[in-house]
C-alpha positions as CSV (number, residue, x, y, z in Angstrom):
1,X,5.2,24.9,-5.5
2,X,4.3,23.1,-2.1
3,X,1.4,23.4,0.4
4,X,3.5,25.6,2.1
5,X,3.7,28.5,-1.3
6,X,0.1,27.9,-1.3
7,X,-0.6,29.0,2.6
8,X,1.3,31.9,1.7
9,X,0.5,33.1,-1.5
10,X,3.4,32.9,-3.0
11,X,5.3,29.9,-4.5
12,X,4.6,28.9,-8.0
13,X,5.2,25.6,-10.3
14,X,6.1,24.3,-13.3
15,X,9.0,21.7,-14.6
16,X,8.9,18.8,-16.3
17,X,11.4,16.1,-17.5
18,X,9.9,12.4,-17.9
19,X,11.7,8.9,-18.6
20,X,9.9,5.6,-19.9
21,X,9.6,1.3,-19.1
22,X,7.1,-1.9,-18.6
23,X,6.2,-6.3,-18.0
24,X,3.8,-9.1,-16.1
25,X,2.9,-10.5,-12.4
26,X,4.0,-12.8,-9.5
27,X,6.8,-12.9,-6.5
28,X,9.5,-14.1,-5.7
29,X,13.0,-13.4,-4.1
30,X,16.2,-15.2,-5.7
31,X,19.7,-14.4,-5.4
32,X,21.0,-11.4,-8.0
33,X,21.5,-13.0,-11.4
34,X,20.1,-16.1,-11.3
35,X,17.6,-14.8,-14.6
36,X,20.1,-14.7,-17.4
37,X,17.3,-13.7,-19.6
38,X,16.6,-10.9,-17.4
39,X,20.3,-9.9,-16.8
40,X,20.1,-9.2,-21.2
41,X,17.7,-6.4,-20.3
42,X,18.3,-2.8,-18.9
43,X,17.0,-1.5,-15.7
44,X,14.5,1.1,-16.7
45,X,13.0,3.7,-13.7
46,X,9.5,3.0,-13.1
47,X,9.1,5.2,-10.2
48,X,11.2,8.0,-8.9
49,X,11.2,11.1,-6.1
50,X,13.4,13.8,-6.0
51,X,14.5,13.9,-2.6
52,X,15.9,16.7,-0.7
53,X,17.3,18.4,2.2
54,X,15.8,17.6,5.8
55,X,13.8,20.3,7.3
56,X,11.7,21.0,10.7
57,X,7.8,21.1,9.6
58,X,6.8,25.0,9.1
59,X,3.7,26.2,10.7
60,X,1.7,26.2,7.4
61,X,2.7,22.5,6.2
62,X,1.6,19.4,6.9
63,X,3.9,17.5,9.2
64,X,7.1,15.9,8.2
65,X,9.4,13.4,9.8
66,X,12.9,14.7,8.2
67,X,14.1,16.1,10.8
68,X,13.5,13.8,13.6
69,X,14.4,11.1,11.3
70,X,13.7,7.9,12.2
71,X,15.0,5.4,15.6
72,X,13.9,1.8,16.2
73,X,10.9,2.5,14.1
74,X,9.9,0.9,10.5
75,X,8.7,4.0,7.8
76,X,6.1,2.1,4.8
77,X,5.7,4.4,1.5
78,X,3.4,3.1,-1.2
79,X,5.0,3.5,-4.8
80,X,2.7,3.0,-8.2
81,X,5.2,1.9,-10.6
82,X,5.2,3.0,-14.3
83,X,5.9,-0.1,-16.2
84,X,6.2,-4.1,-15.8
85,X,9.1,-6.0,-15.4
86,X,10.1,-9.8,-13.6
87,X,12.9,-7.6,-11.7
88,X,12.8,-4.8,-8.9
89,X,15.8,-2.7,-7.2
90,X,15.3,-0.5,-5.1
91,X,17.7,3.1,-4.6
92,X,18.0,4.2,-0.8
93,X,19.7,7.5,-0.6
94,X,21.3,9.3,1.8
95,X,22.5,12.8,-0.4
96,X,21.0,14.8,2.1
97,X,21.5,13.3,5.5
98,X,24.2,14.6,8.0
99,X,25.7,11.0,9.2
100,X,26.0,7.6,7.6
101,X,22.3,5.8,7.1
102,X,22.2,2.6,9.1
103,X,19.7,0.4,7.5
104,X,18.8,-2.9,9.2
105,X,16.0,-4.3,7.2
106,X,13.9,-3.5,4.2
107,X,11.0,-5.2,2.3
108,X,9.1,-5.0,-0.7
109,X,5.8,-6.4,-1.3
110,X,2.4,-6.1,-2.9
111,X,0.2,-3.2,-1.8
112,X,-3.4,-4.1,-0.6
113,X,-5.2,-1.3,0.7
114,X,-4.0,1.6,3.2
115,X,-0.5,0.1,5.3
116,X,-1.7,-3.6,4.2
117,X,0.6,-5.7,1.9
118,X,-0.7,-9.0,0.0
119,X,-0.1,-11.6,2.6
120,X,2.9,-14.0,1.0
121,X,4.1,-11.1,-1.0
122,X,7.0,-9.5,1.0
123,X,10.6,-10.0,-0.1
124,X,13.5,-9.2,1.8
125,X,15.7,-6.5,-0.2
126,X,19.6,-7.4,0.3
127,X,22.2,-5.1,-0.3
128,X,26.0,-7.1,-1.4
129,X,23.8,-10.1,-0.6
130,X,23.4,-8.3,3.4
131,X,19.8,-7.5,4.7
132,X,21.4,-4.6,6.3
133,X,23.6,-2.1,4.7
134,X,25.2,1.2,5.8
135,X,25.1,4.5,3.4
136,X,27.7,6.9,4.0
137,X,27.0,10.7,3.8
138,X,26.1,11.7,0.4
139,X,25.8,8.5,-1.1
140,X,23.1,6.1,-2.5
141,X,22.5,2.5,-2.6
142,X,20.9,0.0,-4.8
143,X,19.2,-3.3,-3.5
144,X,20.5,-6.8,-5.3
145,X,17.5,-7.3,-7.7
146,X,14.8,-9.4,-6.4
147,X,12.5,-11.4,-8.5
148,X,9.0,-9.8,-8.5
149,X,7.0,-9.6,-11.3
150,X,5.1,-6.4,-11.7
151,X,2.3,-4.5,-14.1
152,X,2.3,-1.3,-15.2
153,X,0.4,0.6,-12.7
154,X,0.5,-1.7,-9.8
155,X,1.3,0.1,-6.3
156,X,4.8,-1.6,-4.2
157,X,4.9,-1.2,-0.9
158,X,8.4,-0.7,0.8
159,X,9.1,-0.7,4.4
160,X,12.4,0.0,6.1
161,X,13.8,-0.4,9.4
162,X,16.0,1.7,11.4
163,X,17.4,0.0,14.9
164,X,18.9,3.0,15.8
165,X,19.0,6.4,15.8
166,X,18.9,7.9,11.8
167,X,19.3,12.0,12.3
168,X,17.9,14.3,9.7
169,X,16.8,12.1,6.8
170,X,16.7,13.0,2.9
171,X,13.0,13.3,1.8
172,X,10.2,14.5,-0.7
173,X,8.0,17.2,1.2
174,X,4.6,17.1,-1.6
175,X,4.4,13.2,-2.0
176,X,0.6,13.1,-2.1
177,X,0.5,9.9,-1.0
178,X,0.1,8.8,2.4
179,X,3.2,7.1,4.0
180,X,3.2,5.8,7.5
181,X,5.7,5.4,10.3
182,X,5.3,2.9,13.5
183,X,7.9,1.8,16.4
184,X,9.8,-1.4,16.1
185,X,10.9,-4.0,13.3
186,X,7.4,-4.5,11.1
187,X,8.7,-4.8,7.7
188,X,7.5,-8.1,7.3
189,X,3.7,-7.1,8.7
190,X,1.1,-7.9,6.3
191,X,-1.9,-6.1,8.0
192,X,-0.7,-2.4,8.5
193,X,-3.3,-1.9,11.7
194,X,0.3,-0.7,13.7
195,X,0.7,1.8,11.2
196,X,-2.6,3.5,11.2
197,X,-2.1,6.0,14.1
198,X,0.9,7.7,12.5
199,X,0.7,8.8,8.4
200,X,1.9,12.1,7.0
201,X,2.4,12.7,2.6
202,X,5.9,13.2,2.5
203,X,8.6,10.7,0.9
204,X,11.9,9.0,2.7
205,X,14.7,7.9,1.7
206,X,13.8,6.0,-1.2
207,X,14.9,7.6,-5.1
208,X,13.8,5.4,-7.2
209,X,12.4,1.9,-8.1
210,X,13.7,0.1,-11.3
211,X,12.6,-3.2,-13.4
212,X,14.0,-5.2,-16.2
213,X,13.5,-8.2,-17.5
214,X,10.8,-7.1,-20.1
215,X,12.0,-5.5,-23.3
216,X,11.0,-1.5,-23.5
217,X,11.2,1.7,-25.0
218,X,13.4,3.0,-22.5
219,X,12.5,6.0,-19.9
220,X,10.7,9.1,-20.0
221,X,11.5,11.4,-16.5
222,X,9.1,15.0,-16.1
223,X,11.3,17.2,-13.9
224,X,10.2,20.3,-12.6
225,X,8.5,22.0,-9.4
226,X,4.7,21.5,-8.0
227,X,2.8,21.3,-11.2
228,X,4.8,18.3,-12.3
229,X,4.7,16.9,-8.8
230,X,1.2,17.2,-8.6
231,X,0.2,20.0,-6.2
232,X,-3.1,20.9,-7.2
233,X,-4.3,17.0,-8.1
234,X,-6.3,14.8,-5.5
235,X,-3.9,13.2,-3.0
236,X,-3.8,9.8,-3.0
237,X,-5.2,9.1,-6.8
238,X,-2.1,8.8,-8.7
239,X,-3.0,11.9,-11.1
240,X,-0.6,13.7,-11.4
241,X,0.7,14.5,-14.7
242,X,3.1,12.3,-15.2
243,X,0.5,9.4,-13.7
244,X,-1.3,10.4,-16.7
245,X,0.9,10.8,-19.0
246,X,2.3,7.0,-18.1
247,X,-1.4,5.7,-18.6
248,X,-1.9,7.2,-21.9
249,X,1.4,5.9,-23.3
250,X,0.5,2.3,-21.9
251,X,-2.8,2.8,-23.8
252,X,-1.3,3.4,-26.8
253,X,0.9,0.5,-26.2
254,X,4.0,1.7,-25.7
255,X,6.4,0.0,-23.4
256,X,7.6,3.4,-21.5
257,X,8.9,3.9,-17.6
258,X,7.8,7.3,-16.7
259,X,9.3,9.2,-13.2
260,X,8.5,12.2,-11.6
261,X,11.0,14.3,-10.4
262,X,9.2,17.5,-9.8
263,X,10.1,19.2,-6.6
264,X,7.2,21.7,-5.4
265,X,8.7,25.2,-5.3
266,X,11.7,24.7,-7.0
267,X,13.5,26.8,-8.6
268,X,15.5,26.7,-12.1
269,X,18.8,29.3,-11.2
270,X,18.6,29.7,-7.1
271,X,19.0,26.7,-4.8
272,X,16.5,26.6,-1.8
273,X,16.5,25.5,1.6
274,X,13.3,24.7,1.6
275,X,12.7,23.6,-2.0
276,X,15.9,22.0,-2.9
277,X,18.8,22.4,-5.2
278,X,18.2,24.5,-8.3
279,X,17.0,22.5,-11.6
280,X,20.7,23.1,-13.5
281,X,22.3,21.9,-10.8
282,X,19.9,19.2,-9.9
283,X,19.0,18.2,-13.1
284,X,22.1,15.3,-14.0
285,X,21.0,13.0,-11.0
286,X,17.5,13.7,-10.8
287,X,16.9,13.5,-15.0
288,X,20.7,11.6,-16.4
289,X,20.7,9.3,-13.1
290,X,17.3,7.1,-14.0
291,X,17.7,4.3,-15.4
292,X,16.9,3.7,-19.1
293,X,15.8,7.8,-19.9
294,X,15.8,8.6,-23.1
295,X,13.6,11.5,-23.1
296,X,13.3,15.0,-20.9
297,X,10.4,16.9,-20.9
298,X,11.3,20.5,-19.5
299,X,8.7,22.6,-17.7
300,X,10.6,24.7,-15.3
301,X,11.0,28.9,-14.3
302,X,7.7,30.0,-12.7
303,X,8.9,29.8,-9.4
304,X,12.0,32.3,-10.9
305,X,10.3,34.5,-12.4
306,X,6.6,35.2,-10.1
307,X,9.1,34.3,-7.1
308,X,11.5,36.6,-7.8
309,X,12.2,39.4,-5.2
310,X,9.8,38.0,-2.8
311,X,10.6,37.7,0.8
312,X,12.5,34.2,1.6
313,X,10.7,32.9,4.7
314,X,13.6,31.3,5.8
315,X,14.2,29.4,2.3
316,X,16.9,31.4,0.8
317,X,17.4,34.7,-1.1
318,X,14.9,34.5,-4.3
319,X,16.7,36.9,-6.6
320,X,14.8,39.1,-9.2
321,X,15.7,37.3,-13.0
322,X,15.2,38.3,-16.5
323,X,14.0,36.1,-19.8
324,X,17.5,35.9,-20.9
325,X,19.1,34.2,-17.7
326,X,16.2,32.0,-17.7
327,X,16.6,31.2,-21.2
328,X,20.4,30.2,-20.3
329,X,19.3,28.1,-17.5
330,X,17.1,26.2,-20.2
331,X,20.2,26.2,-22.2
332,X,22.0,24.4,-19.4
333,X,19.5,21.9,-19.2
334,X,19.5,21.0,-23.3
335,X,23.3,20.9,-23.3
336,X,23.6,18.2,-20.2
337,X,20.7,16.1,-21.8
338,X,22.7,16.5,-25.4
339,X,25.9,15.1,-24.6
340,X,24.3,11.7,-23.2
341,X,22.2,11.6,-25.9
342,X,18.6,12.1,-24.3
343,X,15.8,13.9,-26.0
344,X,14.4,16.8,-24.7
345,X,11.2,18.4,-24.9
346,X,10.4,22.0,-24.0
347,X,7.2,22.8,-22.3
348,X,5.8,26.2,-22.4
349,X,5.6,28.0,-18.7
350,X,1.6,28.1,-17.6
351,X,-0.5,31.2,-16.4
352,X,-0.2,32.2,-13.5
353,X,-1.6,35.8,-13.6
354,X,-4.1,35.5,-10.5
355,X,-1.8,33.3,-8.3
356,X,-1.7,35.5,-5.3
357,X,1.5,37.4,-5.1
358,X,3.6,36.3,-7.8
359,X,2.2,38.1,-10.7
360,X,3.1,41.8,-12.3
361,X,3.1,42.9,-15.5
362,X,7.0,43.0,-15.7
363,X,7.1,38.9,-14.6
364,X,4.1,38.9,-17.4
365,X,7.0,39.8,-19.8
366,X,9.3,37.9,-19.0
367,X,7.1,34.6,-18.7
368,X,5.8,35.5,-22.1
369,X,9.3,36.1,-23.6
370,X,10.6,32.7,-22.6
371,X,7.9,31.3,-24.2
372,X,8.8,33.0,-27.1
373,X,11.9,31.1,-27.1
374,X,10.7,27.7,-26.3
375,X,8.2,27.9,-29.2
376,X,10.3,29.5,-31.5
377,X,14.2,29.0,-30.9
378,X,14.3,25.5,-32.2
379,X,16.7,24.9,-28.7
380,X,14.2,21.8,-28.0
381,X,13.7,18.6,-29.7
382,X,10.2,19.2,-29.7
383,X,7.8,21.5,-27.7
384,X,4.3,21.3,-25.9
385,X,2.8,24.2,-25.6
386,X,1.2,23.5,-21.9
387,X,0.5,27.6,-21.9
388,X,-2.2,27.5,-24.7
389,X,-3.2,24.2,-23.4
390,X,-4.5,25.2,-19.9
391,X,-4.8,29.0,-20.8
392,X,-8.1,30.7,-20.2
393,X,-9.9,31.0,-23.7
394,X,-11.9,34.1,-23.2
395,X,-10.6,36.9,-25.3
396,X,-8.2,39.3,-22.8
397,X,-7.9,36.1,-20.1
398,X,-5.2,34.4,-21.9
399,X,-2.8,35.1,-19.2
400,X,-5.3,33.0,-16.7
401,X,-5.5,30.3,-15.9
402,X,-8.7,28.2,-17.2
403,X,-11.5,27.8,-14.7
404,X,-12.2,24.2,-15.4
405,X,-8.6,23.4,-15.3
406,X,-8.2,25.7,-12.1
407,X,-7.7,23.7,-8.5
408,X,-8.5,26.8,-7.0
409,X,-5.1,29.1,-6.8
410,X,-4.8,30.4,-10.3
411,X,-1.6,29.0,-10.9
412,X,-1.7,24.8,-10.6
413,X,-3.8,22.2,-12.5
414,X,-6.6,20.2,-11.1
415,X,-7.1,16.5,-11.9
416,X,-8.5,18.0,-15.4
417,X,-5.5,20.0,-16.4
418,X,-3.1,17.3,-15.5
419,X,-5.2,15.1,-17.9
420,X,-5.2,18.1,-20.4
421,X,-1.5,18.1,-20.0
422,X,-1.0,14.2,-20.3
423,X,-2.7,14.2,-23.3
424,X,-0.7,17.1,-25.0
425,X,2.7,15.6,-24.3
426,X,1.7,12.2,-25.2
427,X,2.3,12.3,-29.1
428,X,5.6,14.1,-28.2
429,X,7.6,11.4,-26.5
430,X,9.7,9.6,-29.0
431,X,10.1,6.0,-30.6
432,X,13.5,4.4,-29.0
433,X,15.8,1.9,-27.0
434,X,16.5,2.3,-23.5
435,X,20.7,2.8,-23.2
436,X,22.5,0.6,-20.8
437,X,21.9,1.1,-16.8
């Protein structure tokens, strides 16, 4: 769900797909494949964001700079990548804009605090060996790699520059982490004072980051809506579920990327206007497309089912649905992760019974009927039972969500479930070798 379902009442969460990397520390930029020893390695995803259509800010969310888009002015997001590597690229993607994405200049660097970079840090990203590259309609690019050596949980900075005029831009309403815009050509600005007047906590333009150079597991990606993309933990903390779930996995040593691709609000069998496209549709690029997955964790439906037949606020028809079409949409998803050989776990859907407007005792059945299936079908690799893990443990509350895992809505996690959830999942996620990127 998104801040704008919690203003009003009525958009839920919940799916989850995850994929897995990590390396060391140091910077610097050298032409693409100068590392032969790195060039042996895979590209794993360390960080990702489902990005999405453009849309005007709503009166009840926060604001957004989609639709303006950006025009001789320099937008700085702050990633926290998953696992090391000696390697970076970086994926600009224009799926979602309506006319082709001039980019003049880009950087990556070091994160200090806030808009600051480390001073001596910032590398120029090329594109074909260009700093500037053009991205038709509908399409993506990757950066050449640059040479930047990077730990597991360290924060990158990326800033690009537009010289002109962008239109509606692809982006990531829910990023919960502040990003920052500013007028001119400051992608090589260490300090980040020009960018203090002008934040918001959405996500542009940038799909993923990937490493290599550092042998690993492979990938793990969470897809799903706002409880895998964190509504409900504190902004600006990095702990969100999958956040927590890389940590633990590092702590147990394994060498794992992990990336979010949870959309808030999403949907598993209705595309969105608001929200995005529909997790079967969705689900090859945002899950298959990282680099190095191996494994899919699958947490998706609420939205479906405590959504369905509510009004559409300007979002799209949300259609009444029963257990057995969203059984077949998890179907969808198991056969598409099958034939490229990824793993994939099935999550239980979460309580959701006093989320304001989305629960009846008929959407009780159906949640509670999918999760018959997931638990029981054998469909999944594996499954994680996130239900009985946050459920309320009173006798006659199971349906509720548990107070201290509550962040106040009845329906998504605070910082405590997200660990809870981490922690269940963690044991899950499979021994392997990334494939190819």
């Amino acid at each position: 769900m998104s801040n704008r379902g919690v203003r009003l009442s009525a958009l839920g969460a919940a799916a989850l797909v995850v994929a897995v990397a990590s390396t060391p520390a140091s910077a610097t930029s050298v032409p693409s494949g100068s590392d032969r020893s790195a060039r042996k390695q895979s590209w794993t995803g360390a960080w990702g964001s489902s990005l999405y259509r453009p849309a005007a800010p709503l009166p009840w969310s926060w604001p957004n700079w989609s639709w303006d888009g950006f025009n001789d002015q320099s937008v700085r997001q702050v990633m926290r990548v998953s696992t090391a590597g000696s390697e970076v690229r970086v994926r600009v993607s224009n799926r979602f804009g309506q006319q082709a994405l001039r980019l003049t200049r880009a950087t990556v660097a070091r994160t200090a605090e806030g808009a600051a970079v480390v001073p001596g840090t910032a590398r120029s990203l090329r594109f074909a060996h260009h700093t500037d590259t053009v991205v038709p309609v509908g399409a993506e690019r990757y950066s050449d790699p640059v040479r930047l050596s990077v730990r597991p949980g360290e924060s990158l900075t990326i800033t690009l520059y537009f010289s002109g005029g962008t239109g509606p831009v692809s982006f990531h309403e829910d990023g919960l982490t502040t990003s920052y815009r500013a007028t001119g050509d400051l992608t090589h600005d260490t300090t980040g004072t020009t960018f203090a007047d002008d934040t918001g906590q959405s996500r542009y333009l940038v799909s993923s980051v990937d490493v290599r150079g550092v042998r690993n597991e492979g990938g793990v990606v969470a897809f799903g809506d706002s409880i895998t993309d964190g509504w409900g933990s504190t902004p600006d903390t990095d702990r969100r579920y999958p956040d927590r779930l890389s940590e633990r996995l590092l702590a147990d040593g394994r060498r794992l990327g992990v990336v979010n691709a949870g959309i808030s609000g999403n949907m598993l069998l209705t595309d969105s206007l608001c929200y995005g496209d529909k997790g079967t549709t969705r689900f090859r690029h945002d899950v298959l497309g990282q680099a190095g997955v191996h494994t899919a964790v699958v947490l998706i439906g609420i939205n479906d089912i405590g959504g369905g037949g509510l009004p559409d606020w300007g979002c799209g028809v949300r259609p009444v649905v029963t257990a057995n079409e969203v059984i077949e949409g998890h179907r969808a998803l198991i056969r598409a992760a099958r034939q490229r050989g990824v793993t994939v776990i099935g999550a239980t859907l979460t309580p959701f019974k006093t989320y304001a407007g989305y629960y009846t005792p008929q959407k009780e059945e159906v949640r509670d009927a999918v999760n018959r299936w997931i638990r029981t079908s054998g469909a999944y690799d594996e499954v994680v039972d996130f239900d009985r893990v946050l459920a309320d443990p009173r006798p006659g509350h199971g349906d509720e969500l548990a107070p201290v895992y509550d962040s106040g809505d009845g329906l998504h996690p605070n910082d405590a479930g997200m660990d809870a959830m981490a922690e269940a999942v963690s044991d899950q996620v499979p021994e392997g070798r990334a494939r190819r990127s």
